[in-house]
C-alpha positions, 0 to 999 in steps of 0.5 A: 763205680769200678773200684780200679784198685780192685780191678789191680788186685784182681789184674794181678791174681790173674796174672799170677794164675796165668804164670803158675799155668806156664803161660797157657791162656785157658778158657776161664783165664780168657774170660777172666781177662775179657771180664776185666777189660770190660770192668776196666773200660767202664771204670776208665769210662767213670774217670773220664766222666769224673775229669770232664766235670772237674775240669768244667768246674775249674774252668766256671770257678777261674770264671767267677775268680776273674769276676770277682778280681773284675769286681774288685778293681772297680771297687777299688777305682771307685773308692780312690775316686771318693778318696780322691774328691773328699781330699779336695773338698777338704782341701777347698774347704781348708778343714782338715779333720770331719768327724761325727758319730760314725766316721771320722776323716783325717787330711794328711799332709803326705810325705815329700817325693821327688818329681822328675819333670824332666829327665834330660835336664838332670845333672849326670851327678843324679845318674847311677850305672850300676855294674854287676859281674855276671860270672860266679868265678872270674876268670881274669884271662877272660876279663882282660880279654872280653869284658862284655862277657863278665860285666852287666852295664846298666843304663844310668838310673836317676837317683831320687834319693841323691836328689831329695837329699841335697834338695834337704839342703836347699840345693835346687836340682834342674829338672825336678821337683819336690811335691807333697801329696795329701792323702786321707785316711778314713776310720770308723767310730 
């Protein structure tokens, strides 16, 4: 290969040659001219060469990449499917530990969570608008003008933290429901 950083030393003793001859293109800095721009192309020839293979590795290892990111949901889909069935067989089974020699399987209870099941049924108590000013400085002509243009309205959000609060007090709350669900955890001997 060309060494292009040669090809620049070499560009610019010839430029230099050319200047300290008043700009007069002689015969031999013709040629010297001619002789790089040759050695330049194939040089550019090279890289070329060089960018089309690293981008069609690029492009067979972003390949392979989705192929594993592929290969990796459906391990993942598959072992919360066998999660899914060794918690019910458990919880059939009524047993909430297994262990042997090489594995051992715990049942957890699960932490409880709030279920909306229906949201226009919960009381506007349990509803949050939050209002955030969009201006760093306020200009408070604009505010007592415009208040569309400084203030962010949201669209009420459900708070389940209110609701699993006050549920802790026994206080039943329309519209949802307060579940368990029991995850295992798996660990090896």
């Amino acid at each position: 290969m060309n060494n292009p950083f040669q090809l620049t030393l070499e560009a610019k003793a010839l430029v230099d040659d050319w200047e300290a001859n008043d700009g007069e293109l002689t015969q031999d800095i013709q040629a010297r001219l001619d002789e790089m721009y040759s050695r330049g192309l194939v040089c550019a020839i090279e890289f070329a060469n060089i960018l089309s293979e690293r981008e069609a590795m690029a492009e067979a290892y972003k390949a392979k990449a989705k192929q594993f990111a592929d290969w990796g949901k459906k391990a993942d889909a598959m072992a919360n499917t066998i999660k899914a069935a060794l918690t019910r067989i458990m919880q059939t089974t009524g047993q909430s530990k297994y262990q042997n020699e090489a594995v051992s399987i715990t049942l957890n209870k699960g932490r409880e969570s709030v279920e909306i099941v229906d949201e226009k049924a919960v009381p506007d108590s349990y509803k949050i608008v939050e209002v955030s000013i969009l201006a760093s400085k306020i200009d408070y002509i604009q505010l007592a003008l415009d208040k569309d243009d400084i203030l962010s309205i949201s669209e009420p959000k459900i708070s389940k933290t209110m609701i699993k609060r006050d549920s802790d007090q026994n206080i039943g709350i329309a519209g949802t429901e307060i579940v368990r669900k029991p995850y295992i955890t798996i660990k090896g001997a």
